[in-house]
VORO-864094 format. One line per 8 residues: number of its first residue (from 1); for each residue x, y, z of N, C-alpha, C. Coordinates in steps of 0.05 Angstrom, whole numbers, plus 32768, in hexadecimal, padded with zeros to 4 digits. Layout:
BEGIN
NUM> X:Y:Z:X:Y:Z:X:Y:Z ~ ...;
This chain:
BEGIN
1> 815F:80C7:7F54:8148:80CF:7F43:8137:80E2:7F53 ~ 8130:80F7:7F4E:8126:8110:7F5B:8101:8109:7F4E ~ 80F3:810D:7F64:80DB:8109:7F63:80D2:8126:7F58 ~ 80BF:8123:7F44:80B4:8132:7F31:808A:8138:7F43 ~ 808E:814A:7F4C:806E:8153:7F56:8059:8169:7F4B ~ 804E:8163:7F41:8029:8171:7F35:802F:8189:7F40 ~ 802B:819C:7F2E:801C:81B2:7F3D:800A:81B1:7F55 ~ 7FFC:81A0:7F54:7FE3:819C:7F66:7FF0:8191:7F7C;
9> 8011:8181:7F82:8017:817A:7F9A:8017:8161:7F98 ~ 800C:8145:7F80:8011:8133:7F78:8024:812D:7F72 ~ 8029:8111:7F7E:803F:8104:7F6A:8034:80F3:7F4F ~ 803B:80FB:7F3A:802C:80EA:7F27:8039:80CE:7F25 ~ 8023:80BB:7F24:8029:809D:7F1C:803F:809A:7F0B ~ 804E:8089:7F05:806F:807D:7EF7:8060:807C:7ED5 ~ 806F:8088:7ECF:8068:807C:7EA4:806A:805B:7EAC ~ 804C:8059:7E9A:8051:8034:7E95:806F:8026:7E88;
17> 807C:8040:7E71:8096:803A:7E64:80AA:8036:7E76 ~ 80A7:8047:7E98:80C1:8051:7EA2:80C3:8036:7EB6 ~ 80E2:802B:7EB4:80EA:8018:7EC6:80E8:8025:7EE0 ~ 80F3:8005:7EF1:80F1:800A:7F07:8109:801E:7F12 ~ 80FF:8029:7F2B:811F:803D:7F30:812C:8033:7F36 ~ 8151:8035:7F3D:8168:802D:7F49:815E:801D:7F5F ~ 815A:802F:7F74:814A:802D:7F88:812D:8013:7F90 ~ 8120:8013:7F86:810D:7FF2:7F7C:8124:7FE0:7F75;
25> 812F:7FE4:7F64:8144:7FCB:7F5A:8152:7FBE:7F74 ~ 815E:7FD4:7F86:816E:7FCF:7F9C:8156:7FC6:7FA9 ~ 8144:7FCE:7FB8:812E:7FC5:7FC9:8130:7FA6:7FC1 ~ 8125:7FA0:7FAD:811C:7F8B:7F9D:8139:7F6E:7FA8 ~ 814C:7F79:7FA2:815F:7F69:7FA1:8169:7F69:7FC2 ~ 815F:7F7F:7FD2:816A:7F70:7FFA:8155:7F60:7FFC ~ 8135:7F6C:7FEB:8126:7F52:7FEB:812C:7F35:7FF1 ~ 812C:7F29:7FDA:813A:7F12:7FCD:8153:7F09:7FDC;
33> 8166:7F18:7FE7:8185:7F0F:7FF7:817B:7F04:800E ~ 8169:7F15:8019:8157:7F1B:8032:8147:7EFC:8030 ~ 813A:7EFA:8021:812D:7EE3:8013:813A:7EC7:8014 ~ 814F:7EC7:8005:8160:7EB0:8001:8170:7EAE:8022 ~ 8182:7EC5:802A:8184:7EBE:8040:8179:7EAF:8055 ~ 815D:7EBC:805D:8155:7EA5:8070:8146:7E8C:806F ~ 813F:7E89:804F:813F:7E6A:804A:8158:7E60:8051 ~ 817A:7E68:804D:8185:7E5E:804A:818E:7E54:8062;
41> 8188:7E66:807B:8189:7E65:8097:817B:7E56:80A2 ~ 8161:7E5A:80A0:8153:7E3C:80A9:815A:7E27:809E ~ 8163:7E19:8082:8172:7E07:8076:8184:7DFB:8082 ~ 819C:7E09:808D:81AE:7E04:809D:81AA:7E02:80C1 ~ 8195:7E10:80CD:8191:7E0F:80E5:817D:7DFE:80F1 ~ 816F:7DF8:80DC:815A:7DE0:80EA:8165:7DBF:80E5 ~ 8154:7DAC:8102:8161:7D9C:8103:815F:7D81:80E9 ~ 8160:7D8A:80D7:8152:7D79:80BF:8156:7D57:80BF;
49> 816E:7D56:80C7:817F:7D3A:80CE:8176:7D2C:80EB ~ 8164:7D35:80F0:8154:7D29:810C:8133:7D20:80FF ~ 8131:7D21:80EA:8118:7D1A:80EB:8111:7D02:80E4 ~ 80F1:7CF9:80E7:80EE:7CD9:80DD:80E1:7CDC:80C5 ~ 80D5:7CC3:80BB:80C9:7CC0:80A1:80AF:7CD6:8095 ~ 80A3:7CD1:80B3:8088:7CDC:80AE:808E:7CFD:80AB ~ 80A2:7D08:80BE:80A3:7D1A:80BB:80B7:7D28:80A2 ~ 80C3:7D24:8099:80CF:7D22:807E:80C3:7D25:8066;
57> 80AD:7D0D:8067:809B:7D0F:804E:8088:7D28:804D ~ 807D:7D22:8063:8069:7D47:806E:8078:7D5D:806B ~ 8097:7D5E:8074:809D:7D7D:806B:80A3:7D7E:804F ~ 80A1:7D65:803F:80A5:7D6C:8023:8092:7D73:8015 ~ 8078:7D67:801D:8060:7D64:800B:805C:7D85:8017 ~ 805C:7D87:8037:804F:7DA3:8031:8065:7DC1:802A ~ 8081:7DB4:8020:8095:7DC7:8019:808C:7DC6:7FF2 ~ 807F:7DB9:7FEC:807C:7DB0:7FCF:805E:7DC8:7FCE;
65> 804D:7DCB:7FDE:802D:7DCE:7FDF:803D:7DF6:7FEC ~ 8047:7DED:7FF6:8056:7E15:7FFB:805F:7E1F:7FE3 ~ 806D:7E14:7FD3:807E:7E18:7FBC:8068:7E26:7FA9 ~ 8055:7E0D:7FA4:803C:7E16:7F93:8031:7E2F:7F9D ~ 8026:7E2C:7FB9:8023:7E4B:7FBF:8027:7E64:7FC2 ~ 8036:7E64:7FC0:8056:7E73:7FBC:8055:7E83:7FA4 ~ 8053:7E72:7F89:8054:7E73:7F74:8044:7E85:7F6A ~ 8024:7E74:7F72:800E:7E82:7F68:800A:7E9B:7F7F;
73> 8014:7E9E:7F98:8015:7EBD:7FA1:8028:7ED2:7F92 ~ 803D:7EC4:7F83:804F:7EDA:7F76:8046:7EDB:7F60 ~ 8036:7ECB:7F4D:8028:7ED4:7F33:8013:7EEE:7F33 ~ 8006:7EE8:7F4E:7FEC:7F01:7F58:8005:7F19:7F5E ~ 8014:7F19:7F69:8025:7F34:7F6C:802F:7F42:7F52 ~ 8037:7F2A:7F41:8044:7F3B:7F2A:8030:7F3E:7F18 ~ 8018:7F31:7F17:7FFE:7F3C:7F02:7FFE:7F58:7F15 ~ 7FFC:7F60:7F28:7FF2:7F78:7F39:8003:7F88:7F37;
81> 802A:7F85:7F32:802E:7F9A:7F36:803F:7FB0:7F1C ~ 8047:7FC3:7F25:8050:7FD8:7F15:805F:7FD5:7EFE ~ 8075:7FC2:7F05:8092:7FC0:7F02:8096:7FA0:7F03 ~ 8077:7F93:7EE7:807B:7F69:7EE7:809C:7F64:7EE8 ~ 80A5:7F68:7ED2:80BE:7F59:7ED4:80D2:7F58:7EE9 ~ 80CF:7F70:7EF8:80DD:7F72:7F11:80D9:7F5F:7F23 ~ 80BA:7F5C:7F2A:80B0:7F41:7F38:80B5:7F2C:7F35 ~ 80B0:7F2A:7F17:80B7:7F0D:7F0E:80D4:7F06:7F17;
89> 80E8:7F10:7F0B:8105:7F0F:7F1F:8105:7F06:7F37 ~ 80F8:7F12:7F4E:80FF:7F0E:7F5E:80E6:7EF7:7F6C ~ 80CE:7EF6:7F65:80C5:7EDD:7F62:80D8:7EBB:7F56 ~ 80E5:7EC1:7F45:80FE:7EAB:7F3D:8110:7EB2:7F52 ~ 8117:7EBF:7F59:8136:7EBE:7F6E:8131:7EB9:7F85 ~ 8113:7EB3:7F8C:810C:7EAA:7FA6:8104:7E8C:7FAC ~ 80EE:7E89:7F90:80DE:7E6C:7F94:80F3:7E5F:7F88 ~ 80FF:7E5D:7F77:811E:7E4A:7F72:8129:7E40:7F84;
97> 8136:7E52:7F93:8147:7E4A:7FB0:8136:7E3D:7FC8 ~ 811D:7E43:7FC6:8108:7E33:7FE0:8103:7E1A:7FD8 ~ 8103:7E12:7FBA:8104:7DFC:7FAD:8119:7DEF:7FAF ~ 812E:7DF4:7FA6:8141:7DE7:7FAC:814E:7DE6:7FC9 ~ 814B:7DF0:7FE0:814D:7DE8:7FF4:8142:7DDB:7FFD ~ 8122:7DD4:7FF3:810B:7DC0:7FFB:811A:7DA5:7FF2 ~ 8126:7DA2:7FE3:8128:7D88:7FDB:8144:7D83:7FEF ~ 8153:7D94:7FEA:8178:7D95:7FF4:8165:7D84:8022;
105> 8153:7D9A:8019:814C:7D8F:803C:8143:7D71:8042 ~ 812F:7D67:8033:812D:7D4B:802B:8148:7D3A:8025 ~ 8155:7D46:801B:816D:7D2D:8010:817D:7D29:8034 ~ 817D:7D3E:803F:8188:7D3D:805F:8174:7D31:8070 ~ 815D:7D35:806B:8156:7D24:807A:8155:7D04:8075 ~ 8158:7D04:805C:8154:7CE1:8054:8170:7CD2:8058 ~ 818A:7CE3:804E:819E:7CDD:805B:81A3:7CD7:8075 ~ 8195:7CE8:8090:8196:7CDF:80AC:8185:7CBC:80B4;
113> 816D:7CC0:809F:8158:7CAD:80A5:8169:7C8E:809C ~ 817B:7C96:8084:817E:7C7A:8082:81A1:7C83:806D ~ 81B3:7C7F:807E:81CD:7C86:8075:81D4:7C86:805D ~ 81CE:7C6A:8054:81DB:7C5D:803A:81D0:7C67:8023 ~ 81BA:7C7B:8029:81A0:7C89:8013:81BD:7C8D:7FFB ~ 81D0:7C9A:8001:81E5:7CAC:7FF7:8201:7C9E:7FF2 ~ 8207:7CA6:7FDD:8228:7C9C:7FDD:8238:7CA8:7FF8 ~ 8230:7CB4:7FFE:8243:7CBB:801B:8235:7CCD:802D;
121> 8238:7CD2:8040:8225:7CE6:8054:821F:7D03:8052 ~ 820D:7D08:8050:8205:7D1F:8046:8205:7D3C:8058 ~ 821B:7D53:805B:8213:7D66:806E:81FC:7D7C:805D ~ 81F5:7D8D:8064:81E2:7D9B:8056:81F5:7DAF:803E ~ 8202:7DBC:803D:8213:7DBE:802D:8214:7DAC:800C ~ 821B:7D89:8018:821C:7D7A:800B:8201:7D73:7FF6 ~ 81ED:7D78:800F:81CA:7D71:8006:81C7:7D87:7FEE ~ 81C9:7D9F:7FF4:81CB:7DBC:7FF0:81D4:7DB1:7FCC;
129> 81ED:7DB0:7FD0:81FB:7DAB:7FB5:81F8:7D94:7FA0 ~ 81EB:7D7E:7FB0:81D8:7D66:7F9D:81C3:7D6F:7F91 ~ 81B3:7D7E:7FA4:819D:7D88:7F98:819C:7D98:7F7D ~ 81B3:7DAD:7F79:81BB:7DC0:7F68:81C0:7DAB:7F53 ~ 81D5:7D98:7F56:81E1:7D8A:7F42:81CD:7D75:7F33 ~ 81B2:7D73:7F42:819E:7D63:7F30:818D:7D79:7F21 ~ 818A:7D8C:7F31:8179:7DAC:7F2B:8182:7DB2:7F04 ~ 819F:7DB3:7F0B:81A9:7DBD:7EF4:81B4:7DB0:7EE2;
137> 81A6:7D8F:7EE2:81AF:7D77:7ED1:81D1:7D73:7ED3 ~ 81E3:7D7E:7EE7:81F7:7D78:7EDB:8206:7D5E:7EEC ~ 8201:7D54:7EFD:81FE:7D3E:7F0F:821B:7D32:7F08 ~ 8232:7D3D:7F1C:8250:7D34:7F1A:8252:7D15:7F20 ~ 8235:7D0B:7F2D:823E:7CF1:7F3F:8253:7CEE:7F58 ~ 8257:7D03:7F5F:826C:7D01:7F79:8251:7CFC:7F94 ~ 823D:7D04:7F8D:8228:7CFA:7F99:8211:7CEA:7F92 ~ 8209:7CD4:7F9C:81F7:7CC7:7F8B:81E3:7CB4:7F9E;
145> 81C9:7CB0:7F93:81B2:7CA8:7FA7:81BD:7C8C:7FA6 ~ 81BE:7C77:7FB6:81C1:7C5E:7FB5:81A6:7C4B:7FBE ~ 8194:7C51:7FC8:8182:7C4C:7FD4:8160:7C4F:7FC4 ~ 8152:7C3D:7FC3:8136:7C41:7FB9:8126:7C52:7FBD ~ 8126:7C5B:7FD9:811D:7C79:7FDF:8126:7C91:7FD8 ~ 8145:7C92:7FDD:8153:7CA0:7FD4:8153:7CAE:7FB0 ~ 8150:7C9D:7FA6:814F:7C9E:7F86:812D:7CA6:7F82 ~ 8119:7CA0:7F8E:80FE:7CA5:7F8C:8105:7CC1:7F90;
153> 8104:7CCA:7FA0:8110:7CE8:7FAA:8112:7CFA:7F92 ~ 8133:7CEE:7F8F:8142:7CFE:7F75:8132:7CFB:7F60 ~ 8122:7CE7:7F58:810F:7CE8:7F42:80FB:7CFF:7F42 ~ 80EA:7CFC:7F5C:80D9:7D14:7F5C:80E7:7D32:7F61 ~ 80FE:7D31:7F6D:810A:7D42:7F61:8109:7D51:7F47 ~ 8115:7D43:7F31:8119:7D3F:7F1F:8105:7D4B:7F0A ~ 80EC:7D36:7F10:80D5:7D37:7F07:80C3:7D5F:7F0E ~ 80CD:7D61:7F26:80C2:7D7F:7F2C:80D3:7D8F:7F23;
161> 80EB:7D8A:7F23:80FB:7DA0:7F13:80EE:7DA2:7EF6 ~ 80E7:7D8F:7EE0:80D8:7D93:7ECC:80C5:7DA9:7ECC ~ 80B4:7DA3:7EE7:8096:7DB1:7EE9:809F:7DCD:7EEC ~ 80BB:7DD3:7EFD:80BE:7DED:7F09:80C9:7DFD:7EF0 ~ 80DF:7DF8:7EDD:80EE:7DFD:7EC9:80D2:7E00:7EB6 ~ 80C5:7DEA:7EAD:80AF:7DF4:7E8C:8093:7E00:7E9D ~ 8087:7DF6:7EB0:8072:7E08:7EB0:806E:7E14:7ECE ~ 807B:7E17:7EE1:8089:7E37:7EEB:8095:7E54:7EE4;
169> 80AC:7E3F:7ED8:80B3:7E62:7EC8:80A4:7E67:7EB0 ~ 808D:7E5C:7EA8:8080:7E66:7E97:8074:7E72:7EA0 ~ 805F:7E65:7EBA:804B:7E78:7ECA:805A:7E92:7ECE ~ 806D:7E92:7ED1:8077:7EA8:7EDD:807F:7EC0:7EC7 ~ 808D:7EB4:7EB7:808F:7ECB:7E9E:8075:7ED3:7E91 ~ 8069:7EBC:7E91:8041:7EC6:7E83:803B:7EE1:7E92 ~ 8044:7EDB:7EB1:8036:7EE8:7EBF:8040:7F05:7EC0 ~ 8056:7F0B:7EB3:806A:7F1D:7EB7:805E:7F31:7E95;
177> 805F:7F19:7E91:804F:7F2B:7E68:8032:7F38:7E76 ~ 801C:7F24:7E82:8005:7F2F:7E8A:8003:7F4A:7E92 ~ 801A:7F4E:7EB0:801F:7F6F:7EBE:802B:7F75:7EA7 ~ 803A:7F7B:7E98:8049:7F8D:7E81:8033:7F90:7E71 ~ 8023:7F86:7E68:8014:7F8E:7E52:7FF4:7F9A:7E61 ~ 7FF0:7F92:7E7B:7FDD:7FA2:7E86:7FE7:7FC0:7E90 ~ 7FFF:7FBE:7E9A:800A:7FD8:7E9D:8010:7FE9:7E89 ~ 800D:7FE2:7E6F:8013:7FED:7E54:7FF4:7FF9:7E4A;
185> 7FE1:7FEB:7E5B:7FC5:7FFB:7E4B:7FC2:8012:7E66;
Protein backbone atom coordinates (compact mmCIF):
# COMPACT_ATOMS: atom_id res chain seq x y z
CA UNK A 1 0.00 0.00 0.00
CA UNK A 2 1.83 3.18 -1.16
CA UNK A 3 1.55 6.08 1.22
CA UNK A 4 -0.53 8.91 -0.15
CA UNK A 5 1.18 12.68 1.01
CA UNK A 6 -0.48 16.46 1.16
CA UNK A 7 0.78 18.79 -0.89
CA UNK A 8 1.95 20.45 2.19
CA UNK A 9 4.29 17.25 2.95
CA UNK A 10 1.59 15.58 5.33
CA UNK A 11 0.60 12.41 5.71
CA UNK A 12 -3.08 12.62 6.14
CA UNK A 13 -4.74 10.61 9.03
CA UNK A 14 -6.43 6.88 7.78
CA UNK A 15 -10.41 7.33 6.65
CA UNK A 16 -12.36 6.34 9.83
CA UNK A 17 -14.04 3.69 6.98
CA UNK A 18 -10.44 2.43 5.92
CA UNK A 19 -9.27 -0.94 7.66
CA UNK A 20 -6.37 -1.74 9.05
CA UNK A 21 -3.34 -2.33 6.51
CA UNK A 22 -1.83 -5.80 5.59
CA UNK A 23 0.91 -4.70 7.44
CA UNK A 24 -0.97 -3.79 11.14
CA UNK A 25 -2.73 -7.11 10.66
CA UNK A 26 0.76 -8.82 10.44
CA UNK A 27 2.27 -6.56 13.29
CA UNK A 28 -0.83 -7.31 15.32
CA UNK A 29 -0.60 -11.07 14.93
CA UNK A 30 3.79 -11.48 15.77
CA UNK A 31 2.11 -9.46 18.51
CA UNK A 32 -0.06 -12.05 20.00
CA UNK A 33 2.41 -15.29 18.78
CA UNK A 34 5.03 -13.19 20.52
CA UNK A 35 2.43 -12.92 23.31
CA UNK A 36 1.22 -16.39 23.65
CA UNK A 37 4.69 -17.66 23.18
CA UNK A 38 6.21 -16.47 26.18
CA UNK A 39 3.42 -17.14 28.46
CA UNK A 40 3.76 -20.37 27.07
CA UNK A 41 7.50 -20.51 27.93
CA UNK A 42 7.36 -19.41 31.28
CA UNK A 43 4.40 -22.07 31.66
CA UNK A 44 6.69 -24.72 30.83
CA UNK A 45 10.00 -23.34 32.32
CA UNK A 46 9.13 -22.40 35.69
CA UNK A 47 9.38 -24.62 38.59
CA UNK A 48 5.56 -24.84 39.25
CA UNK A 49 5.71 -28.48 40.72
CA UNK A 50 8.07 -27.28 43.54
CA UNK A 51 5.80 -25.13 45.22
CA UNK A 52 3.90 -25.17 48.61
CA UNK A 53 0.39 -24.21 49.64
CA UNK A 54 0.95 -20.75 50.48
CA UNK A 55 2.63 -20.17 47.55
CA UNK A 56 0.21 -21.67 45.05
CA UNK A 57 -2.72 -19.96 46.41
CA UNK A 58 -0.75 -16.41 46.11
CA UNK A 59 0.27 -17.03 42.54
CA UNK A 60 -3.31 -17.72 41.81
CA UNK A 61 -5.10 -14.99 43.58
CA UNK A 62 -2.52 -12.63 42.21
CA UNK A 63 -2.57 -14.50 38.56
CA UNK A 64 -6.58 -13.94 38.93
CA UNK A 65 -6.02 -9.86 40.13
CA UNK A 66 -3.32 -9.64 36.73
CA UNK A 67 -5.98 -11.12 34.49
CA UNK A 68 -8.44 -8.31 35.65
CA UNK A 69 -5.75 -5.94 34.97
CA UNK A 70 -4.94 -6.91 32.02
CA UNK A 71 -8.36 -6.70 30.89
CA UNK A 72 -9.23 -3.36 31.96
CA UNK A 73 -5.62 -2.10 30.42
CA UNK A 74 -6.76 -3.65 27.04
CA UNK A 75 -10.31 -2.07 27.21
CA UNK A 76 -8.39 1.62 27.70
CA UNK A 77 -6.27 0.61 24.49
CA UNK A 78 -9.04 -0.36 22.32
CA UNK A 79 -11.42 2.66 23.49
CA UNK A 80 -8.08 4.72 22.37
CA UNK A 81 -7.24 3.19 19.40
CA UNK A 82 -7.63 3.54 15.55
CA UNK A 83 -8.41 0.20 14.39
CA UNK A 84 -11.11 -1.23 17.97
CA UNK A 85 -11.76 -4.43 16.48
CA UNK A 86 -8.26 -5.12 15.67
CA UNK A 87 -7.44 -4.71 19.41
CA UNK A 88 -10.14 -6.34 20.59
CA UNK A 89 -8.77 -9.57 18.71
CA UNK A 90 -5.84 -9.49 19.92
CA UNK A 91 -6.82 -8.44 23.44
CA UNK A 92 -8.84 -12.10 23.28
CA UNK A 93 -5.83 -14.00 21.85
CA UNK A 94 -3.79 -12.93 24.65
CA UNK A 95 -5.87 -12.70 27.99
CA UNK A 96 -7.53 -16.23 27.05
CA UNK A 97 -4.27 -18.05 26.96
CA UNK A 98 -2.81 -16.16 30.33
CA UNK A 99 -6.06 -17.41 31.76
CA UNK A 100 -5.98 -20.55 30.93
CA UNK A 101 -2.46 -21.16 31.71
CA UNK A 102 -3.21 -19.53 35.14
CA UNK A 103 -5.31 -22.22 36.05
CA UNK A 104 -3.33 -25.21 33.81
CA UNK A 105 -0.35 -23.71 36.44
CA UNK A 106 -2.41 -24.27 39.61
CA UNK A 107 -3.58 -27.72 38.61
CA UNK A 108 0.56 -28.55 38.57
CA UNK A 109 1.08 -27.21 41.32
CA UNK A 110 -1.68 -28.90 43.36
CA UNK A 111 -0.88 -32.13 41.67
CA UNK A 112 2.90 -31.89 43.13
CA UNK A 113 1.39 -30.70 46.60
CA UNK A 114 -0.71 -33.64 46.99
CA UNK A 115 -0.54 -36.54 44.21
CA UNK A 116 -3.86 -38.13 44.48
CA UNK A 117 -5.48 -34.41 43.68
CA UNK A 118 -5.78 -36.25 40.02
CA UNK A 119 -6.73 -39.42 38.45
CA UNK A 120 -3.13 -39.79 37.50
CA UNK A 121 -0.02 -37.44 37.58
CA UNK A 122 -0.11 -34.52 35.98
CA UNK A 123 2.92 -33.21 33.49
CA UNK A 124 2.16 -29.67 32.37
CA UNK A 125 1.14 -30.66 29.03
CA UNK A 126 -1.42 -32.87 30.84
CA UNK A 127 -2.37 -29.69 33.31
CA UNK A 128 -2.34 -27.58 30.01
CA UNK A 129 -5.02 -29.94 28.43
CA UNK A 130 -7.39 -30.35 31.65
CA UNK A 131 -7.58 -26.95 31.87
CA UNK A 132 -8.79 -26.57 28.07
CA UNK A 133 -11.08 -29.54 28.52
CA UNK A 134 -13.03 -27.85 31.54
CA UNK A 135 -12.47 -24.27 29.63
CA UNK A 136 -14.48 -25.69 26.76
CA UNK A 137 -17.08 -27.77 28.76
CA UNK A 138 -16.04 -30.79 26.95
CA UNK A 139 -14.41 -32.79 29.87
CA UNK A 140 -13.40 -36.48 28.27
CA UNK A 141 -12.79 -37.66 31.97
CA UNK A 142 -9.48 -39.24 31.07
CA UNK A 143 -8.56 -36.69 33.67
CA UNK A 144 -10.33 -36.04 36.71
CA UNK A 145 -9.99 -34.11 40.25
CA UNK A 146 -10.33 -36.78 42.97
CA UNK A 147 -9.57 -34.71 45.86
CA UNK A 148 -11.58 -31.79 47.87
CA UNK A 149 -9.15 -29.29 46.97
CA UNK A 150 -8.70 -30.46 43.82
CA UNK A 151 -12.45 -30.19 42.73
CA UNK A 152 -12.68 -26.62 44.76
CA UNK A 153 -10.16 -25.55 42.13
CA UNK A 154 -11.93 -26.92 39.07
CA UNK A 155 -15.06 -25.33 40.46
CA UNK A 156 -13.60 -21.94 40.61
CA UNK A 157 -12.29 -22.69 37.58
CA UNK A 158 -15.36 -23.28 36.25
CA UNK A 159 -17.15 -20.61 37.97
CA UNK A 160 -14.50 -17.88 36.28
CA UNK A 161 -14.75 -19.32 33.06
CA UNK A 162 -18.53 -18.11 33.35
CA UNK A 163 -17.22 -14.56 34.41
CA UNK A 164 -14.56 -14.61 31.53
CA UNK A 165 -17.00 -16.03 28.59
CA UNK A 166 -20.48 -13.57 29.63
CA UNK A 167 -18.93 -10.52 31.06
CA UNK A 168 -15.31 -10.32 29.57
CA UNK A 169 -15.97 -10.79 26.19
CA UNK A 170 -18.61 -8.47 26.59
CA UNK A 171 -16.36 -5.86 28.19
CA UNK A 172 -14.43 -6.40 25.44
CA UNK A 173 -16.74 -6.33 22.38
CA UNK A 174 -18.65 -3.15 24.24
CA UNK A 175 -15.40 -1.87 24.18
CA UNK A 176 -14.61 -2.53 20.59
CA UNK A 177 -18.33 -0.86 19.47
CA UNK A 178 -17.25 2.25 21.84
CA UNK A 179 -13.67 2.82 19.50
CA UNK A 180 -15.80 2.05 16.25
CA UNK A 181 -18.38 4.36 16.83
CA UNK A 182 -16.09 7.11 18.41
CA UNK A 183 -13.84 6.69 15.46
CA UNK A 184 -16.92 7.03 13.19
CA UNK A 185 -17.75 10.69 14.61
Amino acid sequence: MDVVIDPDGTVPPARPDAGPSAGRIVWTAVRVAASVAALLTLYYVLPLDHSSVPAALTMLLIGLAGFAVLVSVQVRWILRSQFPTLRGVEALATSVPFFLLLFAASYIALAALAPDSFGRPLTHTDSLYFTVTVFSTVGFGDITAHTQPARVLVTVQMITNLVVLGIGIRVIVGAVKRGRTKNDH
